[in-house]
N, C-alpha and C positions, 0 to 999 in steps of 0.2 A: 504494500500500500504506500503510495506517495506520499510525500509529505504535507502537498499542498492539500491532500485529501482529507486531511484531518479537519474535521468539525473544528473550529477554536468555541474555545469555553466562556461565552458570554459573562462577563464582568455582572454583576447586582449587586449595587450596592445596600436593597433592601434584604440580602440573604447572608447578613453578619450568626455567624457562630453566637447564641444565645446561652445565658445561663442557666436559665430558668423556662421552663415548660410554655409557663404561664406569658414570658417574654416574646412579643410578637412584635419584632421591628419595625416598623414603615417608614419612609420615607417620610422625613419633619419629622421623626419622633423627636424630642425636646427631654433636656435634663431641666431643674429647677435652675433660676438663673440667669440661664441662657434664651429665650422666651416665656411669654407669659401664655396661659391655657387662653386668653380669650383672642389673642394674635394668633397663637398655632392656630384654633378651632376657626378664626376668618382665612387664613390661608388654605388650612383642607377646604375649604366650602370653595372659595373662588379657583381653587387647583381642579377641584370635581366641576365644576361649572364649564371651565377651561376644555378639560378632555371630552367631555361628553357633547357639544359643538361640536370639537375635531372629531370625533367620531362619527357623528353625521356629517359631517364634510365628506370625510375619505369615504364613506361609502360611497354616497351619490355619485362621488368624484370614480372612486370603482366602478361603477354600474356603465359609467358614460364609457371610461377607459376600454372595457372592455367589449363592447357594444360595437364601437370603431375596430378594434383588435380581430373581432371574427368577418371584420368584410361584409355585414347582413345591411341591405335597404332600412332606413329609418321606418318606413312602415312595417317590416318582419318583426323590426327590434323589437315593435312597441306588441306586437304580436303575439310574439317571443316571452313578453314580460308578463301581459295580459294571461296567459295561458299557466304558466307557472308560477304566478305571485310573486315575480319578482321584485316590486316596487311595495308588495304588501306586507312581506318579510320584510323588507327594509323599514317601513313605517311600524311593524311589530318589534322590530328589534330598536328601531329608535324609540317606543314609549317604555320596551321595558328598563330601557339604559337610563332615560328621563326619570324612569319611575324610582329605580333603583338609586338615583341620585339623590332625589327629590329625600328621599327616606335616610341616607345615608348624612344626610347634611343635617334634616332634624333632629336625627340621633346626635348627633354633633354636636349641637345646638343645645339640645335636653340636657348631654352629660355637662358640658362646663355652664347651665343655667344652674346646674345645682338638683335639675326635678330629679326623681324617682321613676330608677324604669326595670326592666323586668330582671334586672342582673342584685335587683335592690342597693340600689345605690340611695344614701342619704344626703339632706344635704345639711351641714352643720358650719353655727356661726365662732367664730375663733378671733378674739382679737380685731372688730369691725368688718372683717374679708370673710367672705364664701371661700370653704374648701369643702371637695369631696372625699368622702369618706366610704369607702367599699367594703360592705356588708360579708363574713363570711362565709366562702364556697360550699355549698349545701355538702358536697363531700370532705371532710376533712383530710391534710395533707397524713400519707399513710394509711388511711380508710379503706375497706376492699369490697366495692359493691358489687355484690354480687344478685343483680337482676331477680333471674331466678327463685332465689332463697329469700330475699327480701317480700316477694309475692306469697312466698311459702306462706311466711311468715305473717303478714295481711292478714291472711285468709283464717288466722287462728286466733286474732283478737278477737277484742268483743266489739259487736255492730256499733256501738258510739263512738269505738276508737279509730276501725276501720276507713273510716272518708279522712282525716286528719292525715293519716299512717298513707294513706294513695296519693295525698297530692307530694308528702314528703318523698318519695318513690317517685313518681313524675318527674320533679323537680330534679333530684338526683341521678335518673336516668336518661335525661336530655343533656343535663353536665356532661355525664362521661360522654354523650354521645359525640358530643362537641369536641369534648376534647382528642378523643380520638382521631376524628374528624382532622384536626386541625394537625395531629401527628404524622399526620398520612402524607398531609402536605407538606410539611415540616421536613420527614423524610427527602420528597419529588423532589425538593428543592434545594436540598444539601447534595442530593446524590447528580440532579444537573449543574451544580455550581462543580463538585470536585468529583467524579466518574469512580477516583481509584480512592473514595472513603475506605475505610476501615471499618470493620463489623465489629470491633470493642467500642470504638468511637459512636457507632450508631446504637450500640446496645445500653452505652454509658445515656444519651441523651432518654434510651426507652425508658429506663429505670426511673428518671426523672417526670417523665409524663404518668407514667404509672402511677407512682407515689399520691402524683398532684391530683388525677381522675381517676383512685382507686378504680384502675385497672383489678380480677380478678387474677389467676396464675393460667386460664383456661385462656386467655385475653391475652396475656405474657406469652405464654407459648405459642401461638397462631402467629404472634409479630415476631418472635424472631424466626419461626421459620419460612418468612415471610426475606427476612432482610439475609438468611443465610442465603435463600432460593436468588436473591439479587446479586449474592457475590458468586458464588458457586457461575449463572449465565453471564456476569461480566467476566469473571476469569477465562471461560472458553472463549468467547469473545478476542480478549486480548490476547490471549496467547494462540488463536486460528490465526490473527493477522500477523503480529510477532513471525508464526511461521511460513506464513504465504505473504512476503511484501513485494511481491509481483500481481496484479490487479487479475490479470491473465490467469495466471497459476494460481490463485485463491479459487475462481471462478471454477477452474477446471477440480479443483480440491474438493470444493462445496458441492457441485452437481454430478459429478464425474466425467463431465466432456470437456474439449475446448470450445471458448467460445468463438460465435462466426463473426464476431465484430468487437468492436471498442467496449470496453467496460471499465466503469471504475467503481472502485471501491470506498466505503467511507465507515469509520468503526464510531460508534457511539459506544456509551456508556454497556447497553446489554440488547444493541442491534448490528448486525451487518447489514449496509444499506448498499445495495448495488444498482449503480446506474447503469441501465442496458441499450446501447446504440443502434443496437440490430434486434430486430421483430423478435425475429428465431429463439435467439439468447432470453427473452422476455417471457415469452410465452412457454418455453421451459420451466421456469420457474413459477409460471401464473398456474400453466397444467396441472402442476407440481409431477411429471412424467421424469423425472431425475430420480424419483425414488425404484429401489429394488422392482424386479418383473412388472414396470411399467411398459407402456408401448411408446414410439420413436411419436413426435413433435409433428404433427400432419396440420396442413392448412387449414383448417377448423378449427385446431387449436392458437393458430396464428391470428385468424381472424375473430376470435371470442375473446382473447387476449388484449390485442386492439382496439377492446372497445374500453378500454382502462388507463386510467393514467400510471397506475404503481397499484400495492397490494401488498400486503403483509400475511405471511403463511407460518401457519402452526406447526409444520413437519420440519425434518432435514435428516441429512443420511448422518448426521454426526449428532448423536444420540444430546449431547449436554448445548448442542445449537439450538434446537427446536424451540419454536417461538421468539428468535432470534431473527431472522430474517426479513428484509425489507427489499422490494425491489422497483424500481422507476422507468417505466417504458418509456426513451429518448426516442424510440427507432421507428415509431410513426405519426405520421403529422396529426391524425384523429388526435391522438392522446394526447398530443402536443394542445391542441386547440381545447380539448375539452380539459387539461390542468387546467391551461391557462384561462380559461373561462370560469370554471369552478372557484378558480382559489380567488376570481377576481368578484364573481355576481354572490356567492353563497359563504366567503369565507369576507369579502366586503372590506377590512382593513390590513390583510396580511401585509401592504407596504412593501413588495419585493417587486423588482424589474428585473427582467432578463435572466442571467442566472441565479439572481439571488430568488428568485422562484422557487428553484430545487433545495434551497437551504432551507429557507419557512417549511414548506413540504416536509423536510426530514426532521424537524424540531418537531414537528406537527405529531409525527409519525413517534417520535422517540416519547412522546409526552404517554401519548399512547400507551407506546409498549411498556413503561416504566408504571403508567397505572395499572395496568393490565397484571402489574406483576404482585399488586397488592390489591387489588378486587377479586381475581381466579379465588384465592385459597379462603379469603372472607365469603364469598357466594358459597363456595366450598364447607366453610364451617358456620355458616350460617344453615345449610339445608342440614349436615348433621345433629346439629344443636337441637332445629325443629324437630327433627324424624325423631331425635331418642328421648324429645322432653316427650312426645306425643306416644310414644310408645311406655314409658314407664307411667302413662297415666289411662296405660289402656285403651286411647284415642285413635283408631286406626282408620277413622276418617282426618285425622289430622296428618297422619304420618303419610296418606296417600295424596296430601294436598302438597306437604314439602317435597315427596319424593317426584310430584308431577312440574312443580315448579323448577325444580333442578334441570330435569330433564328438557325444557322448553328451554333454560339458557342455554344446555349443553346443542340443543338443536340450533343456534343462531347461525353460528360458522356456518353448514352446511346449506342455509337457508341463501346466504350470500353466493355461495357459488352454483346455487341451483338456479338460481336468477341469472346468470352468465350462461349456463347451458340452455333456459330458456328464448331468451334470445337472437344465443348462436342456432338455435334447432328453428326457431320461428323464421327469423331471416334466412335461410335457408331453403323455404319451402316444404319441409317436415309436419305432416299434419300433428293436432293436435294428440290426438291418441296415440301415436306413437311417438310423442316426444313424453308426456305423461307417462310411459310405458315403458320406456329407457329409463327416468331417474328414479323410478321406483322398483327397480328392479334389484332384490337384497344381494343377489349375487355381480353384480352389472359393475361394471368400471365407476358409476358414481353413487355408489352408498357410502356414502358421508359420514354415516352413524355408526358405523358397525364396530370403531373401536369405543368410542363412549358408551355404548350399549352394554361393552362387555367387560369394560372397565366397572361399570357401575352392578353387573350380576354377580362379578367377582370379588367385590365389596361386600354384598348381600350376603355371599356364601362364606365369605370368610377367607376366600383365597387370596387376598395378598397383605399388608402389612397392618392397613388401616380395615383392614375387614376384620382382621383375625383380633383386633382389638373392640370389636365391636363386637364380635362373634360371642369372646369370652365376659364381657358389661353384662349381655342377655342368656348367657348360660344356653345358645340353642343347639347343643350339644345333645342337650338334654329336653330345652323345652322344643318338645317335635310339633306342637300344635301352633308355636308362633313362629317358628321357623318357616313351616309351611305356609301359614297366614300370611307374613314378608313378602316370601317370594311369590305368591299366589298374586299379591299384590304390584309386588315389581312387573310382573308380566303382561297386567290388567294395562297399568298403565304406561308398559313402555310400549306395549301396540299404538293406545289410544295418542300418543305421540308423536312415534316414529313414523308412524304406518299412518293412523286415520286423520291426524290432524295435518301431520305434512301432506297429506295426498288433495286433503280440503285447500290447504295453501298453494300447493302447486296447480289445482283447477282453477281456483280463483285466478291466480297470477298470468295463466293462460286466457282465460276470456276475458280481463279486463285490458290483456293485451289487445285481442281478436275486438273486442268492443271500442276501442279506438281508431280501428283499420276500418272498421266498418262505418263510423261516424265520419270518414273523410279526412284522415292523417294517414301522411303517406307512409311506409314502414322505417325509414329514416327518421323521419319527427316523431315514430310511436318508440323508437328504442329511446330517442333523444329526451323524450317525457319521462321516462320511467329508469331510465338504467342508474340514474342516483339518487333511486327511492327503494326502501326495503323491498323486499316480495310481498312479505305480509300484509301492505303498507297501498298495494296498487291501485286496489279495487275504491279506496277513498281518494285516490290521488285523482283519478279516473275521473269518477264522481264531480269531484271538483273541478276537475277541468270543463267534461261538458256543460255542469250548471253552470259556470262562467261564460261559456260560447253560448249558450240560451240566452242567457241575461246580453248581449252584446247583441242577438241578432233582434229581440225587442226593443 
């Protein structure tokens, strides 16, 4: 990897090393002294007032830019907008920015007037001057809330005590929520200022958020296996490019061919981001046909490929890469126009020209994958958390409500590239029954679920680490009637998922295509409408489109 290829690490001055939890920097923050709280609090206001213009500037100022940039007739453009709400979004997204101001400034306002607001803040006279005074945090520092047991506990008062005892619980379970919340961030944003942190250094700052949002040990342990799961895919990272600093030779490392054109390479924090100059090389990795007994890279997959600008993929042949990968179609001009489109009408201030385009894109991308790496295993022990409170209370409409939910995130991924193959099969002249009848097909080159599926039966049974921990909590060794019940259950609901519910998503997604080809869009403008809208998502997109083309022809 070149040198110039390196991402440089954006300077922030509001991402100083903190001491304390509770310490959240921002820019103007003020010692005593050094400004007074009712100067800071007219500067935040007229600073929020500042951005929030310029924000509505650079949009419009986007919409016009790139309007010009695809070469369309002013009458298309206005078309073009009309059809997909583009000016509507932009008026949605400027009242919520207004709004969000508006609210952020009275808070503002509120805390240095001294009122009382929901954090209980007092206000107290000292010496002829208002100072505030902050009430203390319903969790005390070292406290260990633990959710659960605190309900337990509720539910064994007496009725007079019980409404008291719930809002204390409310109150304290919105704290931690927060605060964790705000650890997460706290994390994103240490780990993009310095990449090669240390996992003592990050574990040093957990202890401290713990402490302060009596964090549980259940809650402890999730985060660091959370921040180990960060070093563990940055170390592969760094040390794949370390040993491939040829852009070429990584290329051919990573998918196991060489490529047929220009690539470069760019390493983040716990991404490889490869920009690909040639089609071929693109849609290898869009395919994902690089993996084990795949089939060779055929024009279909060229041209379904192509209808993308980049993409991010969960696999790779290098077992500790996986979910590591990022790749950017340079090699055709479609994808060229529709980045360049996207990042300018739907993304409105990214502020990049030229090739500064591709660096927004990959920040964009890395923001991504860095959440991604601390939501997976929280969605994760969140559905376990649900399954087994519901199951030790006997609740096996509860435990099929978490196990169903699980399952519908696990199905997203699949959902995204099912939407690519519909497309590719639609434009193509592929009827509809037999493009429905390809992706449904469990044995077929695109069952998308078939490792989730089995990931998650082997969990049930016990067969791999975190199952057999689970296996042993509920003793189903022994107990054969809820074992049975479980998996009797797992199977109810992995059909009504995998099977009945995807097959309802994928008809839908099919006629609401077929229902804009028959309203008078031509198959260009019906992929152009829908290809950066969910699948699930079509049939209201649809919707909205025609009843907008109604509304215009009266």
């Amino acid at each position: 990897m070149t040198e110039q290829n390196k991402i440089e690490q954006i300077p922030d001055k509001n991402l100083e090393k903190v001491e304390k939890p509770s310490e959240i920097l921002q820019e103007g923050t003020f010692e005593r002294g050094e400004i007074s709280p009712e100067t800071f609090a007219q500067e935040r206001i007229e600073t929020i007032d500042q951005e929030v213009a310029q924000l509505e500037h650079e949009g419009r100022r986007g919409i016009e830019s790139a309007s010009a940039s695809v070469g369309l007739e002013p009458a298309k453009v206005q078309q073009a907008q009309k059809e997909t709400a583009t000016k509507g979004k932009l008026e949605q997204i400027s009242e919520s920015v207004q709004s969000f101001a508006n609210d952020a400034t009275e808070k503002i306002k509120s805390f240095f007037q001294g009122k009382k607001d929901e954090r209980g803040q007092v206000q107290k006279e000292t010496e002829g001057r208002k100072e505030v005074e902050v009430a203390p945090p319903p969790i005390k520092p070292g406290e260990q809330f633990f959710p659960e047991l605190e309900l337990k506990n509720i539910r064994s008062l007496p009725k007079n005590e019980q409404r008291q005892a719930l809002e204390t619980y409310k109150e304290k379970l919105a704290y931690q929520k927060e605060g964790i919340a705000m650890m997460q961030e706290g994390f994103i944003a240490t780990i993009r200022r310095n990449p090669d942190v240390l996992v003592p250094e990050l574990n040093a700052n957990l202890v401290k958020w713990a402490k302060e949002y009596g964090m549980s040990n259940d809650q402890i342990r999730v985060a660091v296996n959370i921040l180990q799961e960060y070093l563990t895919k940055h170390r592969a990272v760094r040390e794949f490019s370390a040993k491939h600093p040829n852009d070429q030779e990584a290329f051919e490392a990573c998918f196991g061919v060489r490529p047929h054109g220009k690539v470069e390479l760019v390493e983040g924090p716990i991404t490889l981001y490869f920009r690909c100059f040639d089609s071929k090389d693109y849609a290898l990795i869009h395919s994902q046909k690089f993996l084990p007994s795949s089939e060779t890279v055929d024009k279909k997959d060229i041209k379904n490929a192509n209808k993308s600008a980049g993409v991010s993929i969960g696999t790779s042949r290098i077992k500790n890469l996986k979910g590591t990968i990022i790749a950017e179609n340079q090699g055709s001009l479609d994808a060229k126009l529709d980045r360049a489109f996207s990042a300018k009408i739907f993304s409105l201030i990214l502020g990049t020209h030229g090739d500064e385009l591709w660096r927004g894109t990959l920040i964009h991308e890395e923001q991504h994958a860095i959440k991604r790496l601390f939501e997976e295993p929280l969605r994760r022990e969140e559905f376990f958390d649900n399954f087994w409170q519901s199951l030790n209370k006997n609740d096996m409409d509860g435990a099929e409500n978490a196990l169903k939910n699980y399952l519908r995130h696990r199905r997203e991924e699949g959902e995204v590239r099912a939407k690519d193959e519909i497309l590719a099969y639609l434009k193509e002249g592929v009827s509809d029954s037999a493009t429905l009848r390809t992706l449904m097909e469990k044995k077929g080159l695109y069952n998308y679920f078939k490792n989730s599926r089995k990931d998650i039966e082997d969990y049930l049974k016990g067969k791999n680490e975190m199952g057999k921990v689970f296996f042993q909590a509920f003793d189903l060794a022994k107990n054969k009637d809820l074992r049975k019940g479980i998996l009797s259950s797992f199977k109810k609901m992995d059909k009504q998922v995998f099977e009945e519910e995807y097959k309802d998503i994928l008809k839908s997604g099919i006629d609401s295509y077929r229902t804009l080809m028959r309203s008078g869009y031509s198959q260009d403008q019906t992929i152009a409408l829908l290809i950066n809208e969910p699948l699930d998502k079509w049939k209201k997109v649809v919707d909205r489109i025609l009843e907008q083309k109604n509304k215009d022809k009266k």
